[in-house]
C-alpha positions as a Python dict, from the first residue, in 0.01 Angstrom:
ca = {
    (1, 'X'): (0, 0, 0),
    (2, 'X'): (316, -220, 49),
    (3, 'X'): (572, -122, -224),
    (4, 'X'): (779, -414, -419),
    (5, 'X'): (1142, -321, -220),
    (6, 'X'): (964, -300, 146),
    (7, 'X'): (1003, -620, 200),
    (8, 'X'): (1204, -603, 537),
    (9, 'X'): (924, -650, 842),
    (10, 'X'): (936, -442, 1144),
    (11, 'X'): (726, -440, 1470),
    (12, 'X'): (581, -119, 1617),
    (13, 'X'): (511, -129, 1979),
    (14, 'X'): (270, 105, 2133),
    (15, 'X'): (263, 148, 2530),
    (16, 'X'): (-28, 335, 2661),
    (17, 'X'): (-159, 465, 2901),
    (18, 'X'): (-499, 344, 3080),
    (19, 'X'): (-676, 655, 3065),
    (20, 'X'): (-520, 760, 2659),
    (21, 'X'): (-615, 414, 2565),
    (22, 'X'): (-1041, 467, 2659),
    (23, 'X'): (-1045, 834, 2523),
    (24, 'X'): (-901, 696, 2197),
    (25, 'X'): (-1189, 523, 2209),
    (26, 'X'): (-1446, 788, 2311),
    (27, 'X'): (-1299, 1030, 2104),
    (28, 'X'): (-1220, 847, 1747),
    (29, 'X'): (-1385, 581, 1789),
    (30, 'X'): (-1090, 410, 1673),
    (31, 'X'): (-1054, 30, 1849),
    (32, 'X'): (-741, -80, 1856),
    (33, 'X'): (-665, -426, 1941),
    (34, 'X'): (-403, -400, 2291),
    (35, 'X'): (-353, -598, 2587),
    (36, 'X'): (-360, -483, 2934),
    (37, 'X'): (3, -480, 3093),
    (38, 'X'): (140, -404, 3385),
    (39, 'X'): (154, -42, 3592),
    (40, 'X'): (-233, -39, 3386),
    (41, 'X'): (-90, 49, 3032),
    (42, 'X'): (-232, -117, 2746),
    (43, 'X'): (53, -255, 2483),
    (44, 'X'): (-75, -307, 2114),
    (45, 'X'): (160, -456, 1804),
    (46, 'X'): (196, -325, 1460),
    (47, 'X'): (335, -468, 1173),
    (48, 'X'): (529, -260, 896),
    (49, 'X'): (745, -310, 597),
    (50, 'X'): (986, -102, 506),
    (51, 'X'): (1285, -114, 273),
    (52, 'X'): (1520, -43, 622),
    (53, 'X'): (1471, 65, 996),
    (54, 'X'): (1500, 434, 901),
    (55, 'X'): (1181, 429, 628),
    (56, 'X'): (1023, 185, 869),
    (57, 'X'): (1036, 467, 1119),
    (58, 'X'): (960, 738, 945),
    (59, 'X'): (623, 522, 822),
    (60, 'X'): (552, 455, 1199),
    (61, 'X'): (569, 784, 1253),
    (62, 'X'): (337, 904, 999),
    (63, 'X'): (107, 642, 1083),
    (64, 'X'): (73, 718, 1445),
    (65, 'X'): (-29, 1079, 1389),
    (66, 'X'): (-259, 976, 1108),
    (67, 'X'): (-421, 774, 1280),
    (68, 'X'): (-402, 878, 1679),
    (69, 'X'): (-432, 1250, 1592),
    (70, 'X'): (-222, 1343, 1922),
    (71, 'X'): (-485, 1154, 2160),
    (72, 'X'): (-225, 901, 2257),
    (73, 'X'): (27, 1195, 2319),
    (74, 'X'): (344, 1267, 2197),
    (75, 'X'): (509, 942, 2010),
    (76, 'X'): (846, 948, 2144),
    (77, 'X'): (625, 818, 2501),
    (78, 'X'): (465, 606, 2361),
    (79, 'X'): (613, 424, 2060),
    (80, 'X'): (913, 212, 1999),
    (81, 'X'): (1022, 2, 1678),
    (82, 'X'): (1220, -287, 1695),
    (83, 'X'): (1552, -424, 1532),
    (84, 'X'): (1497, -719, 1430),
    (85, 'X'): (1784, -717, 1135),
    (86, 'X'): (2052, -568, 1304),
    (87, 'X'): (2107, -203, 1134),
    (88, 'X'): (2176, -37, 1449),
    (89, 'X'): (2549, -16, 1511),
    (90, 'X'): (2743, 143, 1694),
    (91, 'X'): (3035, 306, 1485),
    (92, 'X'): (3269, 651, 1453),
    (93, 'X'): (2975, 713, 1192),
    (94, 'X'): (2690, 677, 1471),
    (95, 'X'): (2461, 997, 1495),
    (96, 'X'): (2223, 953, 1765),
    (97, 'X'): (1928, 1206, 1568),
    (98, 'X'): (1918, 939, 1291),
    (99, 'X'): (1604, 869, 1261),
    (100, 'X'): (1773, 460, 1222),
    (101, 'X'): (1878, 556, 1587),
    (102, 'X'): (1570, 621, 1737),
    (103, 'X'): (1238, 472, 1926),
    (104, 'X'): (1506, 192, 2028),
    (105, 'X'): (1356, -71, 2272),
    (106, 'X'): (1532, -114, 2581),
    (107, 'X'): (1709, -401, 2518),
    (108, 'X'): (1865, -238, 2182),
    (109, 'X'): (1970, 54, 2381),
    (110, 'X'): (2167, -115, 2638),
    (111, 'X'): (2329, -331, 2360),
    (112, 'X'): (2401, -2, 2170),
    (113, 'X'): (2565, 189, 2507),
    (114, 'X'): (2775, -101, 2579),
    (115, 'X'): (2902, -127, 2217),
    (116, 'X'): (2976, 220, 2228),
    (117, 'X'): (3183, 159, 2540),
    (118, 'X'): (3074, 468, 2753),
    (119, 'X'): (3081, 713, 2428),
    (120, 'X'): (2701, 700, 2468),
    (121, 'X'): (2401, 707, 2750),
    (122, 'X'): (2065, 702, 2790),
    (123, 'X'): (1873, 1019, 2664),
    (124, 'X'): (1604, 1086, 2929),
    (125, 'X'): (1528, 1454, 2858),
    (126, 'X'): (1120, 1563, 2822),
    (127, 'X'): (1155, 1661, 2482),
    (128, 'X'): (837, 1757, 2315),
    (129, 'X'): (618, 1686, 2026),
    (130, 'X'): (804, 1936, 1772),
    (131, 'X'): (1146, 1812, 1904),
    (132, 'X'): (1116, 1464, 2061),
    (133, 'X'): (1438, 1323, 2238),
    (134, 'X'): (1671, 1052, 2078),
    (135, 'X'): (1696, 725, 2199),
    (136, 'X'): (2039, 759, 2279),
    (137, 'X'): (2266, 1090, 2315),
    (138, 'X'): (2696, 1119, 2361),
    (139, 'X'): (2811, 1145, 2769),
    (140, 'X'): (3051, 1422, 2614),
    (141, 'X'): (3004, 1651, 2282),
    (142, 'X'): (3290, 1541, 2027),
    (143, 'X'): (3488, 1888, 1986),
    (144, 'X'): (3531, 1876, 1579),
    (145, 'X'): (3876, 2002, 1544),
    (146, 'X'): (4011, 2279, 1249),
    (147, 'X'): (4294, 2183, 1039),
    (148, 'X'): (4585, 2394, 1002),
    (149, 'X'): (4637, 2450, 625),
    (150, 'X'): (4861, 2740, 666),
    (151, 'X'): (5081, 2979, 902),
    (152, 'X'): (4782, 3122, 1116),
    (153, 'X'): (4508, 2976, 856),
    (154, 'X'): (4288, 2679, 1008),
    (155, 'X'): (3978, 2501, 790),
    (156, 'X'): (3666, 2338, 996),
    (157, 'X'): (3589, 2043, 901),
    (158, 'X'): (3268, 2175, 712),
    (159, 'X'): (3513, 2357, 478),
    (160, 'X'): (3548, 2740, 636),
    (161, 'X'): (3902, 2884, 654),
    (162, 'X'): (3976, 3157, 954),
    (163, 'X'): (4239, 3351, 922),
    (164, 'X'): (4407, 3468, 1301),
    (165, 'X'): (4490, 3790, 1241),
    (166, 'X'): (4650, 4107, 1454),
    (167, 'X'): (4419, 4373, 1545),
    (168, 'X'): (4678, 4534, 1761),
    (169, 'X'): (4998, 4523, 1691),
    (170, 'X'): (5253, 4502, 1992),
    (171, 'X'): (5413, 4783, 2071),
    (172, 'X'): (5780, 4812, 2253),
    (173, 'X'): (5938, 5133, 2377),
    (174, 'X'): (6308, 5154, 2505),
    (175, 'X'): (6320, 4776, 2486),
    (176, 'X'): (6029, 4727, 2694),
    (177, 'X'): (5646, 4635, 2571),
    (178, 'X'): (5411, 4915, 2634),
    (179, 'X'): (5128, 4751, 2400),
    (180, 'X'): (5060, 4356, 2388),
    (181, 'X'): (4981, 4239, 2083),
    (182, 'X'): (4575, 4130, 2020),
    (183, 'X'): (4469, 3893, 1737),
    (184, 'X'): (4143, 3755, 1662),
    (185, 'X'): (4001, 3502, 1378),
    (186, 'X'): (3829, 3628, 1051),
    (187, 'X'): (3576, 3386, 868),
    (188, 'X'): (3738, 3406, 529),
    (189, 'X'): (3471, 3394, 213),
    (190, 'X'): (3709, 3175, 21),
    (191, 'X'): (3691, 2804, -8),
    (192, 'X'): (4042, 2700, -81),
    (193, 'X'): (4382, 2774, 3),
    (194, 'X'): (4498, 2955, -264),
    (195, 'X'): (4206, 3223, -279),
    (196, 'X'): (4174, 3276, 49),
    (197, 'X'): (4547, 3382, 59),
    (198, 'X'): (4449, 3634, -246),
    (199, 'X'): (4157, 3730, -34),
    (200, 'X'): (4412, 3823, 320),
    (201, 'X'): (4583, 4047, 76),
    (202, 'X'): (4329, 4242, -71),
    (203, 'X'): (4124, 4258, 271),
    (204, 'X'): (4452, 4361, 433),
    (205, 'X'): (4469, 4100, 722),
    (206, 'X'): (4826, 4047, 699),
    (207, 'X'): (4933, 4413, 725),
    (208, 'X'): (5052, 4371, 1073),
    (209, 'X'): (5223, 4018, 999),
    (210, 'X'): (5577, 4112, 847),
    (211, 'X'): (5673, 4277, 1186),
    (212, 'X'): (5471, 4206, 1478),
    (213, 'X'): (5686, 4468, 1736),
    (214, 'X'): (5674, 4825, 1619),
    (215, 'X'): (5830, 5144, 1761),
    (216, 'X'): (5585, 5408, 1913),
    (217, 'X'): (5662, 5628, 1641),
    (218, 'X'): (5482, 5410, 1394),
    (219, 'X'): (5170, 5344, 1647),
    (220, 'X'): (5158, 5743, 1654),
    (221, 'X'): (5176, 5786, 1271),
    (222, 'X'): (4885, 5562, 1265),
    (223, 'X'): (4686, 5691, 1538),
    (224, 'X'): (4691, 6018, 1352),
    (225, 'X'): (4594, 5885, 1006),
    (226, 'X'): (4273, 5722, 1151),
    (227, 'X'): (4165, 6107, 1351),
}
């Protein structure tokens, strides 16, 4: 049943193959109206309203294991939804597993690559039915960089402050280094700036920070406190 806001049409195209189309047949008994193409694969249109391309796709995809009950095999072969108003941009925004994003026709993905200009190719990889491919995937992973809110304090960008601490402390003897110093990033619990500072105190992080060279002596004294 067509709700009052899905009221943007959308055409699902099926491409299947000779022998999937006949044992839908034989084994649902479910005749769906196709033409024969070329390379022997049937073709059959769908209409579809949807609100925008992302519902429309989700519906189509729902629909085509509702009704196909894996016969025709595994959607991402077989099905593609069109564009026909435009929502697929390319953008700093653009994720490619959006479901707006994917079963792309050909003709959208090439338009899509070239507006990305070379940020995005062609995903060809098997996939499967549990995890089917995108449309489209990035030529290069975008590193997400860490912010540096603080001396030796970094945030990701999904909010998680690391903290670089020193787990050995360098070590000097006679003027010369005997012991490099060796540091290392701890996930801090805290959220914001100001209690993850509270938090390096009380977890001791910074205990090595106020001097990073320290005689022997001290390394000793240390040595023999933790035996």
């Amino acid at each position: 049943m067509m709700k009052v806001n899905d009221f943007l049409k959308y055409t699902i195209t099926l491409n299947i193959e000779y022998e999937n189309y006949f044992s839908l047949i034989y084994d649902t008994k479910y005749l769906l109206e196709a033409r024969l193409g070329a390379d022997r694969i049937f073709i059959a249109k769908k209409s579809i309203y949807a609100n925008c391309r992302k519902r429309a796709v989700q519906k189509a995809v729902q629909w085509f294991w509702k009704e196909f009950k894996g016969v025709l095999g595994s959607v991402h072969k077989t099905m593609i939804v069109d564009d026909p108003h435009g929502e697929v941009v390319y953008d700093e925004g653009f994720a490619c597993n959006d479901l707006c994003n994917k079963y792309l026709c050909e003709e959208t993905i090439a338009r899509i690559i070239e507006e990305s200009d070379g940020e995005l190719i062609k995903d060809v990889s098997e996939g499967s039915e549990n995890h089917p491919p995108n449309s489209v995937k990035r030529a290069k992973r975008r590193r997400k960089l860490s912010n540096v809110i603080a001396p030796r304090m970094t945030q990701t960008p999904a909010g998680t402050i690391y903290y670089r601490t020193t787990v050995v402390p360098q070590c000097s003897k006679n003027g010369k280094i005997i012991q490099r110093r060796k540091v290392k990033n701890v996930k801090l619990a805290s959220k914001t700036l100001e209690k993850a500072l509270r938090e390096i105190s009380r977890r001791g992080l910074d205990r090595h920070e106020t001097d990073d060279v320290i005689s022997t002596e001290v390394v000793q004294e240390k040595l023999k406190e933790a035996a």
